[in-house]
C-alpha positions in Angstrom: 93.7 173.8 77.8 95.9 170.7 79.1 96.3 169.8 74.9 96.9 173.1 74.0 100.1 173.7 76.6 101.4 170.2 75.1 100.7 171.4 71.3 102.9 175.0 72.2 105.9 172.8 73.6 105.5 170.6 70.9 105.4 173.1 68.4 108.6 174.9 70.4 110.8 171.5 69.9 110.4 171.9 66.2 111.2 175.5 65.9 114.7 174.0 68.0 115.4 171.2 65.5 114.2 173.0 62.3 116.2 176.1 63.2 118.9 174.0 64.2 118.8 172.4 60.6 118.2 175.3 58.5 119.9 177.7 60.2 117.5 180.4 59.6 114.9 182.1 61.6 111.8 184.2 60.6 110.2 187.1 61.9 107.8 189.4 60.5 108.6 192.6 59.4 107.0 196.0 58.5 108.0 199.3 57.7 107.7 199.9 61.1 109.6 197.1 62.7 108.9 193.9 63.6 105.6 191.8 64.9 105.4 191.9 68.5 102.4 190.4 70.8 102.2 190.3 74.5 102.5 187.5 76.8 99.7 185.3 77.3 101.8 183.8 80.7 104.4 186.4 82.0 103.8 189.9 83.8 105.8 192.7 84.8 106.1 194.4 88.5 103.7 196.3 87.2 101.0 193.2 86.1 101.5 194.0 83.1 101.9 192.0 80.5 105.6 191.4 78.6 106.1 192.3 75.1 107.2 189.1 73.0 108.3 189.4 69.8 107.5 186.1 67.4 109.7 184.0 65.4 108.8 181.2 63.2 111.2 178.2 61.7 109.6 178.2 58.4 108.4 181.2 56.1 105.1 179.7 55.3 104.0 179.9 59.0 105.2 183.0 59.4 103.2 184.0 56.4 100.0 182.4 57.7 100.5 184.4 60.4 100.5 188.0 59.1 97.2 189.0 58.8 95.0 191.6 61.4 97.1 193.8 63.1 100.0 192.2 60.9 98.7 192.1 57.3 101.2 194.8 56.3 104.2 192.7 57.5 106.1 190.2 55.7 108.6 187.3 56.7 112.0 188.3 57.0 115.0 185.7 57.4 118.0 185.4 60.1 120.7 184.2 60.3 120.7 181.9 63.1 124.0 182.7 64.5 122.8 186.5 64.5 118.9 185.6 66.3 121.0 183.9 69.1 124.1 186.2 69.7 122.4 189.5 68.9 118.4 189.3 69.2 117.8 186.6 71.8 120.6 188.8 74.2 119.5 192.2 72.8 115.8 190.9 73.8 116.6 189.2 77.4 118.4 192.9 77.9 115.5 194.6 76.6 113.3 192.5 79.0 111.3 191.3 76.2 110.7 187.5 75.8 111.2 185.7 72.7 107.7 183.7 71.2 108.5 181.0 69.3 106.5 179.5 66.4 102.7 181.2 67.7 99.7 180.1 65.3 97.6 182.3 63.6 95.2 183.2 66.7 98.8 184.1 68.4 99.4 181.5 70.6 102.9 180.1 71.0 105.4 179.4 73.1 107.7 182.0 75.5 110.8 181.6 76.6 113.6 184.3 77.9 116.1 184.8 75.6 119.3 183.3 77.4 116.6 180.3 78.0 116.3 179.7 74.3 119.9 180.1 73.6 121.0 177.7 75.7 118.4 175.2 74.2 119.3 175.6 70.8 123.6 175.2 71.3 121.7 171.7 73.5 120.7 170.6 70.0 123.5 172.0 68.0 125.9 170.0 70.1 123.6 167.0 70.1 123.5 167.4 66.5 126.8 168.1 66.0 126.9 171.1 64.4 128.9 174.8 64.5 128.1 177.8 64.0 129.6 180.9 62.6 129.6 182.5 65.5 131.4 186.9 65.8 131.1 187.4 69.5 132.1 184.0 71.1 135.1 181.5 69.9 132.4 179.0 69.7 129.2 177.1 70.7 130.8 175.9 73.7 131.9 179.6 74.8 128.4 181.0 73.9 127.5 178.6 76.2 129.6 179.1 79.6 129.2 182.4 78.6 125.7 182.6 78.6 125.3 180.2 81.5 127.7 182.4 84.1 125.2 185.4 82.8 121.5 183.9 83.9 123.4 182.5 87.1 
């Protein structure tokens, strides 16, 4: 179980740097919305567990990925200035965690929302890079921003 842990953070670093890259996020998507699982860590008051819903950094994993309960869904791109400043806050306010880059037997890593933002502007600014950003002047905003909101 030990290696598995380190493969899921391992995998979670690459979703950072690739999205970080390419911009772009995937998700999959159905007529009916968009692929969700459950927490495999994380509970509710309730011991239940949280709804996640998955996002991949490259199409072809979220591709492998939609079969079973998912063959009807498809991978759908975003904009990575839209998955952080709408999704990953629309999700942490939803109470939903975000699941990032989970292999075909739908394991993957999960992370809060405000969590993940704050790690991907980390590697935007250590890469150097801007974003297009509606809601905040920019990364460093999103980032006090975000940072007075989880405190």
């Amino acid at each position: 179980m030990f290696k598995n842990h380190i493969d899921i953070k391992l995998k979670h670093e690459k979703f950072i740097k690739e999205v970080c890259e390419t911009e772009i996020v995937f998700a999959l998507k159905s007529k009916n919305g968009f692929a969700t699982s459950y927490s495999n860590e994380f509970e509710d008051e309730d011991g239940e567990p949280i709804e996640i819903i998955c996002f991949w950094s490259k199409e072809i994993m979220a591709k492998i990925c939609a079969k079973n309960e998912w063959d009807d869904y498809h991978p759908a791109a975003i904009n990575l200035s839209d998955f952080l400043e709408n999704w990953c806050i629309g999700m942490h306010n939803d109470g939903l965690l975000v699941g990032t880059n989970f292999d075909q037997n739908l394991f993957g890593y999960e992370s809060e929302g405000y969590n993940l933002i704050l790690e991907i502007i980390t590697e935007l600014k250590k890469t150097k890079k801007e974003l297009d950003l509606k809601k905040f002047e920019n990364i460093e905003d999103f980032e006090n921003q975000t940072k007075k909101t989880i405190r």
